[in-house]
Structure formats: C-alpha cells, structure tokens
C-alpha positions as a Python dict, from the first residue, in 0.01 Angstrom:
ca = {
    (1, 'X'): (0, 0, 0),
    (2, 'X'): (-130, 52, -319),
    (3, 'X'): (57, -260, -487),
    (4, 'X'): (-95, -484, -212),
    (5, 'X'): (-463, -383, -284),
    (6, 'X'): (-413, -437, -636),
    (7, 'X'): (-243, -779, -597),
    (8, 'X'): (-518, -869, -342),
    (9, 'X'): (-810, -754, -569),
    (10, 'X'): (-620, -985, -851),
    (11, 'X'): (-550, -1306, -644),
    (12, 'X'): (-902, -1301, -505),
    (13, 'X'): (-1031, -1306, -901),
    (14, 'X'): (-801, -1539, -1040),
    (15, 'X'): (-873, -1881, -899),
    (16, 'X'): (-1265, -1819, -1012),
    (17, 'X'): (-1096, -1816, -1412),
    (18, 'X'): (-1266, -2142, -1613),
    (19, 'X'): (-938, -2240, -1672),
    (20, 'X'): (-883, -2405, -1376),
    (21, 'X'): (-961, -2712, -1233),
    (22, 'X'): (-954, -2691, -826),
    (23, 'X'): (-1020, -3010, -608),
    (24, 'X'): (-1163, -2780, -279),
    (25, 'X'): (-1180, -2441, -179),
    (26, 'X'): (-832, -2506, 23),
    (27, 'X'): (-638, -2549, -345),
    (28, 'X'): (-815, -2214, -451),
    (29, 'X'): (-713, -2036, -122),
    (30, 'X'): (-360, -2184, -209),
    (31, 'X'): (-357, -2033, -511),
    (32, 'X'): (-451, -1663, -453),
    (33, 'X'): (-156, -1673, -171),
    (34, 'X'): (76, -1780, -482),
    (35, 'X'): (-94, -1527, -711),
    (36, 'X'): (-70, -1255, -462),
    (37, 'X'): (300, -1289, -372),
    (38, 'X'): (352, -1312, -762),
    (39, 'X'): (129, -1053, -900),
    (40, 'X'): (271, -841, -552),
    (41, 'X'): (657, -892, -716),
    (42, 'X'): (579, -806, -1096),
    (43, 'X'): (414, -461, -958),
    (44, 'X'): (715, -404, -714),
    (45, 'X'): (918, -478, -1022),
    (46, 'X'): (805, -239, -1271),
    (47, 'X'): (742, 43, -1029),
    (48, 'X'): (1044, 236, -1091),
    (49, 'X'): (1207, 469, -926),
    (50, 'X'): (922, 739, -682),
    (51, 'X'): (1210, 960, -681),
    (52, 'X'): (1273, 998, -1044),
    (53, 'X'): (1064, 1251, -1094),
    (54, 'X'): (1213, 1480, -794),
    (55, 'X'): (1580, 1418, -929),
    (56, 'X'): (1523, 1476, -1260),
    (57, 'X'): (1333, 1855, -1152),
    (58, 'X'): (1576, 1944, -910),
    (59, 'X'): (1891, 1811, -1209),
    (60, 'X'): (1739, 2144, -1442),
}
C-alpha cells in the first residue's frame, strides 16, 4: 500500500515538470498512468526481501 501512494503522489507531479510539452489534459492523464505503473515497478523492485530481517534474527 505504501508503494502505491508513493507512485501515485509521483505520477500526479510529473506531467506538471517544464520539460514537457502536452497537447491536452488527456496526454497528461496518459502519462501519470505510464509513470505510475513505472515508478510502481522500480519501488516493487528495490524493496527487498520484508522477511530478511526475521530470518536473519531467528539464523543467530
């Protein structure tokens, strides 16, 4: 849950950057969806494991 908020805050922010050039608000709502799903993956990605921390306790 927390990935998704993040990636939502991010998309929402990231079509309003002066470096783009949008034709309509559709093309901008376009491109937070694609933002999301990719900023979404690179979080998911570089997680790592939640139960590394319990395996490496309980290893000792």
């Amino acid at each position: 849950m927390r990935n998704i908020i993040i990636s939502a805050a991010m998309s929402i922010c990231l079509p309003y950057l002066p470096i783009w050039e949008w034709d309509g608000i559709g093309d901008m709502i376009a491109a937070a969806a694609v933002f999301f799903w990719i900023i979404l993956a690179l979080l998911t990605a570089t997680e790592g494991d939640k139960n590394e921390k319990e395996t490496r306790f309980h290893k000792a």
